[in-house]
VOPAGU-2260 file (C-alpha; in pm, 1 decimal, decimal comma):
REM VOPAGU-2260
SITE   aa  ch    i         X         Y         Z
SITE  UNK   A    0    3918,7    1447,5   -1656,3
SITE  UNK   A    1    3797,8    1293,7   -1993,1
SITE  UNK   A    2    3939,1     980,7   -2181,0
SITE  UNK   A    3    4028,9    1033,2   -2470,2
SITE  UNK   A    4    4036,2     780,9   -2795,8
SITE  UNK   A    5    4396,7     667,2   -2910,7
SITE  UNK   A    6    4557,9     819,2   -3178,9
SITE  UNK   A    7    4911,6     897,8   -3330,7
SITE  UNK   A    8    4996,5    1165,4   -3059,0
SITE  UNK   A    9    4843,7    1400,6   -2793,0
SITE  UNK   A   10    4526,1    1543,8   -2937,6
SITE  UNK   A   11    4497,3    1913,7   -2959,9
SITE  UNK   A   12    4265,4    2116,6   -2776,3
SITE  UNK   A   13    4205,1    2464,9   -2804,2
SITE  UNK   A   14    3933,2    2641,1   -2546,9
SITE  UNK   A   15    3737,4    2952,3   -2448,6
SITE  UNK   A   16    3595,1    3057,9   -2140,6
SITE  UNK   A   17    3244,4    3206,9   -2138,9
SITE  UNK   A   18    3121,3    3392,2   -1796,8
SITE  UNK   A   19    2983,6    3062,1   -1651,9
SITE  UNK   A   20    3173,8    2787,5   -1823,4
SITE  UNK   A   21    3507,1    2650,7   -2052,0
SITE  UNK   A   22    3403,9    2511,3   -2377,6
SITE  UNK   A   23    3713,3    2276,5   -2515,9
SITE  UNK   A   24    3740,2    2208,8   -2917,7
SITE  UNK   A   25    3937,9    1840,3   -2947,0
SITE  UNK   A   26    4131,4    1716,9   -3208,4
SITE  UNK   A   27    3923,9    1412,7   -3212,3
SITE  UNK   A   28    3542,7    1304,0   -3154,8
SITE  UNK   A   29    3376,5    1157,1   -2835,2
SITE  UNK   A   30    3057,5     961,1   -2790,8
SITE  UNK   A   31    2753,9    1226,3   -2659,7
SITE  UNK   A   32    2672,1    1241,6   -2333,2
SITE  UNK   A   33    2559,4    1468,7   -2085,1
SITE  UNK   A   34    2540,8    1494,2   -1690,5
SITE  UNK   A   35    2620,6    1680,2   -1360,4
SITE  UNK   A   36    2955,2    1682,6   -1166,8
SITE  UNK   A   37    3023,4    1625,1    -798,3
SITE  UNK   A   38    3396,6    1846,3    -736,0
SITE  UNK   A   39    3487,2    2195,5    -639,7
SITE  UNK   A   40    3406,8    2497,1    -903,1
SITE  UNK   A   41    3202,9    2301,0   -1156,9
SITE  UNK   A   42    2882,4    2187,9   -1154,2
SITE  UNK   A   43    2792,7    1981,7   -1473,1
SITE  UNK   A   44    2934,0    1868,5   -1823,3
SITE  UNK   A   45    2822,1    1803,4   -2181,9
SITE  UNK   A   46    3051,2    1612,8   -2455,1
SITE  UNK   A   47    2891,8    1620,3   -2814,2
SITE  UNK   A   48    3131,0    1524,9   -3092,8
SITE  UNK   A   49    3461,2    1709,8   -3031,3
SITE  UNK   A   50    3322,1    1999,0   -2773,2
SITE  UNK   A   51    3327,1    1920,0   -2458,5
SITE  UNK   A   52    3120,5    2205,0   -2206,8
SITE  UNK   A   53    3218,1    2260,8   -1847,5
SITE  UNK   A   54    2943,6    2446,5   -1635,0
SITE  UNK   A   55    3146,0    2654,1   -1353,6
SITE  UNK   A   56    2987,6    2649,9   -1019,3
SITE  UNK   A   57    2939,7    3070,8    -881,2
SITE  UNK   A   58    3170,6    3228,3    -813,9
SITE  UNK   A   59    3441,8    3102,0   -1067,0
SITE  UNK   A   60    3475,8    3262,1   -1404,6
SITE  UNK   A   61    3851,2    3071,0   -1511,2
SITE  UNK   A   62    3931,1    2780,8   -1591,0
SITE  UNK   A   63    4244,6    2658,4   -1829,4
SITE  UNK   A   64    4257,9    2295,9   -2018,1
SITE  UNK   A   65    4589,1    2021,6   -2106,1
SITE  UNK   A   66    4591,1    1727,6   -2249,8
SITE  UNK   A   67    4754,3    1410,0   -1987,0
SITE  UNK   A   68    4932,2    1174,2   -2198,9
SITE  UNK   A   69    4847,6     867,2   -2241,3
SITE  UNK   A   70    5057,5     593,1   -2065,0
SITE  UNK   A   71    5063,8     391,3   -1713,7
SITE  UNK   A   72    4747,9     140,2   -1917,4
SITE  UNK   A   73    4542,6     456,0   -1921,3
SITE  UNK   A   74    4412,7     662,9   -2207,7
SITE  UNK   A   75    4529,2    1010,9   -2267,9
SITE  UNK   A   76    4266,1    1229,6   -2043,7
SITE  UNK   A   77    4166,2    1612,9   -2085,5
SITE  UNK   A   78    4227,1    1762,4   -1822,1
SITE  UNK   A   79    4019,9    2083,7   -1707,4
SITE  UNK   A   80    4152,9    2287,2   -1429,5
SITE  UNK   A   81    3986,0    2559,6   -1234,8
SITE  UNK   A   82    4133,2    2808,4    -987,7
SITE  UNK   A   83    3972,9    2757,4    -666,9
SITE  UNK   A   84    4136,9    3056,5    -528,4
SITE  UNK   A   85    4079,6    3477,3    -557,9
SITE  UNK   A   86    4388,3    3512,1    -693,7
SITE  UNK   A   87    4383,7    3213,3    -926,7
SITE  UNK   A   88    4051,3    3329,2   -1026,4
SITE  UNK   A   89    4233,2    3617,4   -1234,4
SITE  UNK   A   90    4442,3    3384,7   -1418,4
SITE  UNK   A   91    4356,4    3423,9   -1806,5
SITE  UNK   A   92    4228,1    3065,9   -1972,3
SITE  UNK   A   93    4472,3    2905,6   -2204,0
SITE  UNK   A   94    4504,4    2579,4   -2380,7
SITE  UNK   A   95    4793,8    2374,9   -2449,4
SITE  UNK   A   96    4869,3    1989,5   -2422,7
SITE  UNK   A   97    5237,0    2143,3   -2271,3
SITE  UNK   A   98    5337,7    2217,5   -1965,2
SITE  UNK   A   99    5273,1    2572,5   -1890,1
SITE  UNK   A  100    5502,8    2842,4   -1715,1
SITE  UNK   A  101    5515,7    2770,1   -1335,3
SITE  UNK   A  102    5410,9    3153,0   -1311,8
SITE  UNK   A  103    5029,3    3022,1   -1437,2
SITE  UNK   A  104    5004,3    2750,4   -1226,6
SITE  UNK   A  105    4692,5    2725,3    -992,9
SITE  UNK   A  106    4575,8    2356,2    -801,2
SITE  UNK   A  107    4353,4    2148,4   -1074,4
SITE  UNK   A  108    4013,2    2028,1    -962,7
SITE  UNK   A  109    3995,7    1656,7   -1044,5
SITE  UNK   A  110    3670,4    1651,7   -1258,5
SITE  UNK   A  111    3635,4    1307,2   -1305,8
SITE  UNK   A  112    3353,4    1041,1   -1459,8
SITE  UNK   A  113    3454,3     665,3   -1488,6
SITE  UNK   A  114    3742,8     579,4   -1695,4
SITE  UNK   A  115    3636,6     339,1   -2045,9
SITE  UNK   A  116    3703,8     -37,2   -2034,8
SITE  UNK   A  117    4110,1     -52,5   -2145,6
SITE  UNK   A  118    4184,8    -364,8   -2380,2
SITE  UNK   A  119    4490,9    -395,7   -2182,6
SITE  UNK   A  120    4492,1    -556,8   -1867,9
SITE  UNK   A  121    4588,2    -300,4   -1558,1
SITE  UNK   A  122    4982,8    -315,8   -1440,1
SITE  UNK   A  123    5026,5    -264,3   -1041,4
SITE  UNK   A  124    5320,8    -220,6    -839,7
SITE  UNK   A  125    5325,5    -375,5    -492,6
SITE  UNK   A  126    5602,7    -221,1    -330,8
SITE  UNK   A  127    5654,6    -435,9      44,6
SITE  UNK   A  128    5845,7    -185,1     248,8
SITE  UNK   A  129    6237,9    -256,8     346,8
SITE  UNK   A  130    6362,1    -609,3     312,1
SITE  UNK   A  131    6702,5    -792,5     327,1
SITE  UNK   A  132    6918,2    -580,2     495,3
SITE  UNK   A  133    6695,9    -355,5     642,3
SITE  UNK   A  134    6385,6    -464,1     859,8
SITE  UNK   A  135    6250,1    -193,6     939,4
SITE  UNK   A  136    6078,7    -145,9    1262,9
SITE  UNK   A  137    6132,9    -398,5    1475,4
SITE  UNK   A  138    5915,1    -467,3    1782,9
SITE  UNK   A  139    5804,6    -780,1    2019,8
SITE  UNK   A  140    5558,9    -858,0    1791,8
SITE  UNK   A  141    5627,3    -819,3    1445,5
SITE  UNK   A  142    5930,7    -684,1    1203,1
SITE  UNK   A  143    5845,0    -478,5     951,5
SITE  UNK   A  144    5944,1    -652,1     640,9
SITE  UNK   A  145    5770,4    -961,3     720,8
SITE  UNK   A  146    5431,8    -785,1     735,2
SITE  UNK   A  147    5459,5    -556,4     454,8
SITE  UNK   A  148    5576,4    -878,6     255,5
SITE  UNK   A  149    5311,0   -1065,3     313,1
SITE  UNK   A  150    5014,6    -846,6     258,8
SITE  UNK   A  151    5208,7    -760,2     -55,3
SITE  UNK   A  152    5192,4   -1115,4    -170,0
SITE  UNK   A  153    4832,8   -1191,2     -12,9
SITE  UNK   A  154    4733,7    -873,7    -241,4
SITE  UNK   A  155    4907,0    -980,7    -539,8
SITE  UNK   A  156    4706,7   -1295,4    -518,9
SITE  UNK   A  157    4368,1   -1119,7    -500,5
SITE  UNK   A  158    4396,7    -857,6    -787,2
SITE  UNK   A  159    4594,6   -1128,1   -1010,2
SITE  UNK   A  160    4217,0   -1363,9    -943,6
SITE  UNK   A  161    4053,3   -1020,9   -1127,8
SITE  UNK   A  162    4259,2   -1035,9   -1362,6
SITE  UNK   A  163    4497,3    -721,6   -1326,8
SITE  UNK   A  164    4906,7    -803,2   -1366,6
SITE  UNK   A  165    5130,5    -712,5   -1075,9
SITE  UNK   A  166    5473,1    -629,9   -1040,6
SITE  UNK   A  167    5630,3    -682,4    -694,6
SITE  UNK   A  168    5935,3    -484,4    -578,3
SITE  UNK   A  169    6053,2    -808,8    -382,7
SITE  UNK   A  170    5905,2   -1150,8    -342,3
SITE  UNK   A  171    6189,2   -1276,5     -58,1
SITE  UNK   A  172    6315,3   -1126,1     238,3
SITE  UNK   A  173    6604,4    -921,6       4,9
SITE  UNK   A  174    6678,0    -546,4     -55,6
SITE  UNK   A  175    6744,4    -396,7    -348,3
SITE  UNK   A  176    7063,1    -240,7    -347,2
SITE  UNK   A  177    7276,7    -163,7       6,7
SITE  UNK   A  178    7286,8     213,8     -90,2
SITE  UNK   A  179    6942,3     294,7      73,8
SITE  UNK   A  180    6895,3     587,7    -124,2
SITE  UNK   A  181    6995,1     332,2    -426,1
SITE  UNK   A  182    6728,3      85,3    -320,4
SITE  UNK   A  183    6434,7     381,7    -284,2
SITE  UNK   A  184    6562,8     457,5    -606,1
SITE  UNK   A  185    6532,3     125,5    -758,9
SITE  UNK   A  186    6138,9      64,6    -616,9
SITE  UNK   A  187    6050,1     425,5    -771,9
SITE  UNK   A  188    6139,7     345,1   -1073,9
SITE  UNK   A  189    5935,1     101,2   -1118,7
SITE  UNK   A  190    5645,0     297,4   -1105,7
SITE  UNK   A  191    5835,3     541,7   -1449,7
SITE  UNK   A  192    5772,0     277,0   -1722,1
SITE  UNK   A  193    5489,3     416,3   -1880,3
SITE  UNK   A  194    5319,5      49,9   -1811,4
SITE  UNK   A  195    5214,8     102,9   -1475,9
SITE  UNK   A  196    4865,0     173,3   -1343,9
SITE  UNK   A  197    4884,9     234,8    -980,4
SITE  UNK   A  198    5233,1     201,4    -742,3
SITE  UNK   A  199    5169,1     133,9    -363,9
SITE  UNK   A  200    5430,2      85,8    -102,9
SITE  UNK   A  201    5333,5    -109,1     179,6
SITE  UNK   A  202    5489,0      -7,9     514,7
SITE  UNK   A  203    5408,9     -89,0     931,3
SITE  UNK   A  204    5436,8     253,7    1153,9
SITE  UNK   A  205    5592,6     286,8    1519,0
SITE  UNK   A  206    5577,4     508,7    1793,3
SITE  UNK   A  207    5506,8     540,1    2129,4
SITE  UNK   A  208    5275,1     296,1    2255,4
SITE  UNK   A  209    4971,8     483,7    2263,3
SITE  UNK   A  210    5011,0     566,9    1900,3
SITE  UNK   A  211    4787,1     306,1    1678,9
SITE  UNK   A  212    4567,2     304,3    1336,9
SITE  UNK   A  213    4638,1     340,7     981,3
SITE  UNK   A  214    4715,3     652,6     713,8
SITE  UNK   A  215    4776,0     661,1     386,5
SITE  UNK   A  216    5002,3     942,4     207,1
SITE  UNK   A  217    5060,4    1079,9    -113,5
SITE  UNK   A  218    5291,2    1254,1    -223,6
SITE  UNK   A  219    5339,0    1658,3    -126,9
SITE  UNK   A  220    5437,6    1910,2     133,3
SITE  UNK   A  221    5333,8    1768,3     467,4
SITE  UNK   A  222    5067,3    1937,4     639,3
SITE  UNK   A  223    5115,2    2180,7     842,6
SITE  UNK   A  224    5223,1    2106,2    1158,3
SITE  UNK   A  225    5305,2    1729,2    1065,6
SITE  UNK   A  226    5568,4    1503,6    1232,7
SITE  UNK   A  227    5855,7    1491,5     960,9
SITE  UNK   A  228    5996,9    1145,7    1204,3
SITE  UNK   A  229    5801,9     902,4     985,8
SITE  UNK   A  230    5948,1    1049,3     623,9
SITE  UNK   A  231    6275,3    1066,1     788,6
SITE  UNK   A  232    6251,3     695,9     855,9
SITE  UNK   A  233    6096,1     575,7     562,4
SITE  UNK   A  234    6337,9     749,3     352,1
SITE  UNK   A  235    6626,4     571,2     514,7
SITE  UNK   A  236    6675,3     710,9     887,3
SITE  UNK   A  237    6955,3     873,0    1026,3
SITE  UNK   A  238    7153,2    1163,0     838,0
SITE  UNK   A  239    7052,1    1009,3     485,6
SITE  UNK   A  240    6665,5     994,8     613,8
SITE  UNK   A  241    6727,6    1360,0     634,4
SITE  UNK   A  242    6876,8    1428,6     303,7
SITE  UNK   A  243    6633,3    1201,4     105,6
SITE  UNK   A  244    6344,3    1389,9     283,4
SITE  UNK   A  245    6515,2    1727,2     187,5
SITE  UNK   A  246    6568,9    1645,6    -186,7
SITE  UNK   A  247    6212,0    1506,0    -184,6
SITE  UNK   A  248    6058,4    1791,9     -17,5
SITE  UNK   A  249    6257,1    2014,9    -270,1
SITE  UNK   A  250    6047,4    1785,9    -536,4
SITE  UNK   A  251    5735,8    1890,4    -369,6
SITE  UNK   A  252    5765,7    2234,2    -372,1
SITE  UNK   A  253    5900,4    2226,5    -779,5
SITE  UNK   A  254    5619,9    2042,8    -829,3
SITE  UNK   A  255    5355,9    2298,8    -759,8
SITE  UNK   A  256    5396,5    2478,9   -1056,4
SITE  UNK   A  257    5347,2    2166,8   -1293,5
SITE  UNK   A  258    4984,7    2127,5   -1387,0
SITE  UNK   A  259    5067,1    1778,0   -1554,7
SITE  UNK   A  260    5248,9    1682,3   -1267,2
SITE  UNK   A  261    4953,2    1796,4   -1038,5
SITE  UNK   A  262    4668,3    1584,7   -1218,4
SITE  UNK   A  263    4860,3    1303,1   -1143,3
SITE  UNK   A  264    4901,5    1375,5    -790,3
SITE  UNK   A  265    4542,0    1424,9    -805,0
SITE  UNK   A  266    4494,4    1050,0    -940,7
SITE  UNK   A  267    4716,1     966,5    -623,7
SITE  UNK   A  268    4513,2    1137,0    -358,9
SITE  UNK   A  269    4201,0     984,8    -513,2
SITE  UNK   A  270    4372,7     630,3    -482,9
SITE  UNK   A  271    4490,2     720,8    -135,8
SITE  UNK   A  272    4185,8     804,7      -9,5
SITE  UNK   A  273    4002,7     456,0    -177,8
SITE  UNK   A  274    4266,1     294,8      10,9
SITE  UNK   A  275    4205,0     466,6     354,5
SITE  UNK   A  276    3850,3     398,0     318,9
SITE  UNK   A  277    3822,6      49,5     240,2
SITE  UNK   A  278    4134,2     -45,4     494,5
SITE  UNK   A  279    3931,7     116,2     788,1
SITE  UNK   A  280    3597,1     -16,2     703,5
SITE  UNK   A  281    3731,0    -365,6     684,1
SITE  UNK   A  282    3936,7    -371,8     991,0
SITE  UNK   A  283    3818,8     -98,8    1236,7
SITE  UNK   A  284    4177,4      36,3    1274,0
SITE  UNK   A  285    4145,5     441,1    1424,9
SITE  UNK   A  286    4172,5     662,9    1123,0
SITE  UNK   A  287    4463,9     874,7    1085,4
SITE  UNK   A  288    4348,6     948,4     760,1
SITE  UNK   A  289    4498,7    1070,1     439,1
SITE  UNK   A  290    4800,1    1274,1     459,8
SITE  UNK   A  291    5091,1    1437,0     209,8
SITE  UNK   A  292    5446,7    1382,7     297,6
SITE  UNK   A  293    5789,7    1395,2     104,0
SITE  UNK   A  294    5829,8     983,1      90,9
SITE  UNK   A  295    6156,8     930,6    -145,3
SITE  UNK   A  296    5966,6     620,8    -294,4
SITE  UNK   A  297    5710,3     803,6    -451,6
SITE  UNK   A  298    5897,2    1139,3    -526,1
SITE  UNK   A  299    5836,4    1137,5    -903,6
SITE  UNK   A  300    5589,3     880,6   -1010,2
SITE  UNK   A  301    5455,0     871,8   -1388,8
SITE  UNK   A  302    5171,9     685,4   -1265,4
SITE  UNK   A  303    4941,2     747,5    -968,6
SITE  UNK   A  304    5156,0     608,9    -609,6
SITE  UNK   A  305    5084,4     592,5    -259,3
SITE  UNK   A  306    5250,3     470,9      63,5
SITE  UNK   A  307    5034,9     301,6     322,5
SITE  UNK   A  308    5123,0     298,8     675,6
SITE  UNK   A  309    4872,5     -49,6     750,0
SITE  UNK   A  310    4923,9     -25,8    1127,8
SITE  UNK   A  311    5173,6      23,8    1464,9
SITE  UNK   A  312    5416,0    -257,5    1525,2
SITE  UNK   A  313    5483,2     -94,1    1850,5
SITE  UNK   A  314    5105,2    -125,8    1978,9
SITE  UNK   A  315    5048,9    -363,9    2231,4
SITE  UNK   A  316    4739,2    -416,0    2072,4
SITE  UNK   A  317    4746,9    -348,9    1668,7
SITE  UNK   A  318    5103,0    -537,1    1682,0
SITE  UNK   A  319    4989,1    -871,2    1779,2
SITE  UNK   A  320    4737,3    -810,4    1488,0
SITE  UNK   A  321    4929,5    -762,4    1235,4
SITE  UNK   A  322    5121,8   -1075,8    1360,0
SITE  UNK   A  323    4788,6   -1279,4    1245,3
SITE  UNK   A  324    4735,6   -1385,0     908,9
SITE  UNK   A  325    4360,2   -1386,5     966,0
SITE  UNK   A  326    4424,5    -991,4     993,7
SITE  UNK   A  327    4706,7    -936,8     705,2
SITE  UNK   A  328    4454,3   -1141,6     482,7
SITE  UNK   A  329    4178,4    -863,1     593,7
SITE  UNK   A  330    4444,8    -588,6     512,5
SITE  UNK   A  331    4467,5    -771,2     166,0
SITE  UNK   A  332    4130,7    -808,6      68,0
SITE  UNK   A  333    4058,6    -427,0     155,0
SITE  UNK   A  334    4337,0    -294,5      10,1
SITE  UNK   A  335    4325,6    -508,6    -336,3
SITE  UNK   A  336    3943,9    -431,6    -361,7
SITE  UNK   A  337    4033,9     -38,7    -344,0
SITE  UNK   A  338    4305,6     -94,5    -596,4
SITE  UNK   A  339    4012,7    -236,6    -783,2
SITE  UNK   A  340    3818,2      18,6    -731,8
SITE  UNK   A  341    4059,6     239,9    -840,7
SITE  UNK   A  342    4130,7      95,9   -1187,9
SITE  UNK   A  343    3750,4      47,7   -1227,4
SITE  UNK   A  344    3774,2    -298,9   -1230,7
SITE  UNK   A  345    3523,4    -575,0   -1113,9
């Protein structure tokens, strides 16, 4: 993906595929610049005035381009998508800054290189899991809402000291509505205003006792075989859990077909997996790594969104933890600097 420079709407592209690469005419000019690329299908780029070249890795002779509106604090981005699959392979290029035909759709390739310096400051949303009526989990050590509340706050603190604004579902022990579904609803929207960089919902797992360590989901189709419990819960438990993991799952699956909507799920996996990196090198939690699921809260974001599961409650080890501040500040720390990281921010 490629910044582009502001201007009075989305700039036009038009494209054309050569045997090894896409070549993209802009509406508008970029500075020059040259250099190799690190992702799936590609293999290097050169920008010089408004053409922008994509070298395709062996193997892959399609590739399509879109333009990503601007919004969320970032810049509209080009957005270059190749098939990674046989039969995606033998989809005909195209070039459009609309959404194309679900029929066309094949999984985008995040091509990526460092997003420009913004002159606005970054917007987060620091969503701390249940609240007010609803705890949460609830063990001998810690409830749920507490945690999540605090490292919300503790991270608020540390990106707010770099300078990026935050936006926090809750600051008290209170829920949003008493309609759970309501409530979910309420926190997701947050993350629709257009203003919004990154949306992360904090939450604390449970299980069995054995179970411990962190993971960090966006949002999709779970993987195969995946326990559909934790959705359930998070989405409200009980016969609603159910519903609100149905009608999200349903999301998913519509979803696949959207290339816009995909390149910002790929901004959310990238975040996700920042996230999971930095929380397990700072703490030395077991990985459970990063994972898609149908969470309600970040059904249909505008902006990129993630839900963190920082740890089991139920542990008889990892729950007295997270009853420490000296360990929710170390949750903090880690997961503000990969916010940071995230929004390429010092």
């Amino acid at each position: 993906m490629f910044d582009l420079p502001a201007s009075g709407g989305a700039p036009s592209v038009s494209a054309k595929v050569a045997s090894q690469s896409i070549t993209v005419k802009l509406g508008v000019s970029l500075p020059s610049e040259q250099g190799p690329l690190n992702a799936a299908g590609v293999t290097a780029y050169a920008v010089s005035g408004r053409t922008v070249t994509v070298t395709l890795a062996a193997g892959h002779s399609s590739a399509r381009s879109s333009v990503l509106p601007a919004g969320g604090g970032q810049p509209a981005r080009l957005v270059i998508d190749v098939p990674t699959s046989a039969a995606a392979s033998a989809i005909p290029a195209a070039a459009t800054a609309a959404r194309p035909p679900a029929a066309a759709a094949a999984r985008p390739v995040a091509v990526t290189r460092p997003a420009s310096t913004a002159a606005t400051r970054p917007r987060v949303v620091l969503d701390a899991g249940h609240g007010g009526i609803d705890p949460g989990m609830v063990s001998r050590w810690v409830t749920e809402e507490d945690v999540t509340l605090d490292v919300a706050l503790r991270t608020r603190a540390e990106l707010q000291r770099h300078g990026v604004d935050v936006t926090m579902t809750r600051t008290t022990d209170r829920h949003l509505s008493t309609n759970k579904s309501a409530d979910l609803e309420a926190r997701s929207r947050l993350a629709n205003n257009g203003q919004v960089s990154a949306f992360v919902s904090i939450h604390v797992n449970s299980a069995g006792a054995s179970a411990q360590g962190i993971e960090t989901y966006y949002f999709g189709q779970p993987l195969a075989g995946s326990n559909r419990n934790l959705a359930v819960q998070e989405n409200g438990g009980g016969s609603l859990g159910e519903q609100l993991t149905r009608q999200a799952a349903n999301t998913a699956q519509n979803l696949l077909g959207d290339i816009l909507a995909q390149a910002k799920i790929s901004f959310s996996r990238q975040l996700a997996q920042k996230v999971q990196s930095r929380l397990i090198a700072a703490t030395g939690a077991v990985n459970r790594g990063v994972q898609t699921d149908a969470f309600y809260v970040i059904r249909n974001p505008t902006t990129p969104a993630i839900l963190v599961e920082v740890g089991f409650g139920s542990h008889p080890v990892e729950g007295p933890r997270l009853a420490s501040a000296a360990y929710r500040e170390q949750l903090a720390q880690a997961l503000a600097r990969a916010i940071l990281d995230f929004l390429n921010t010092k």
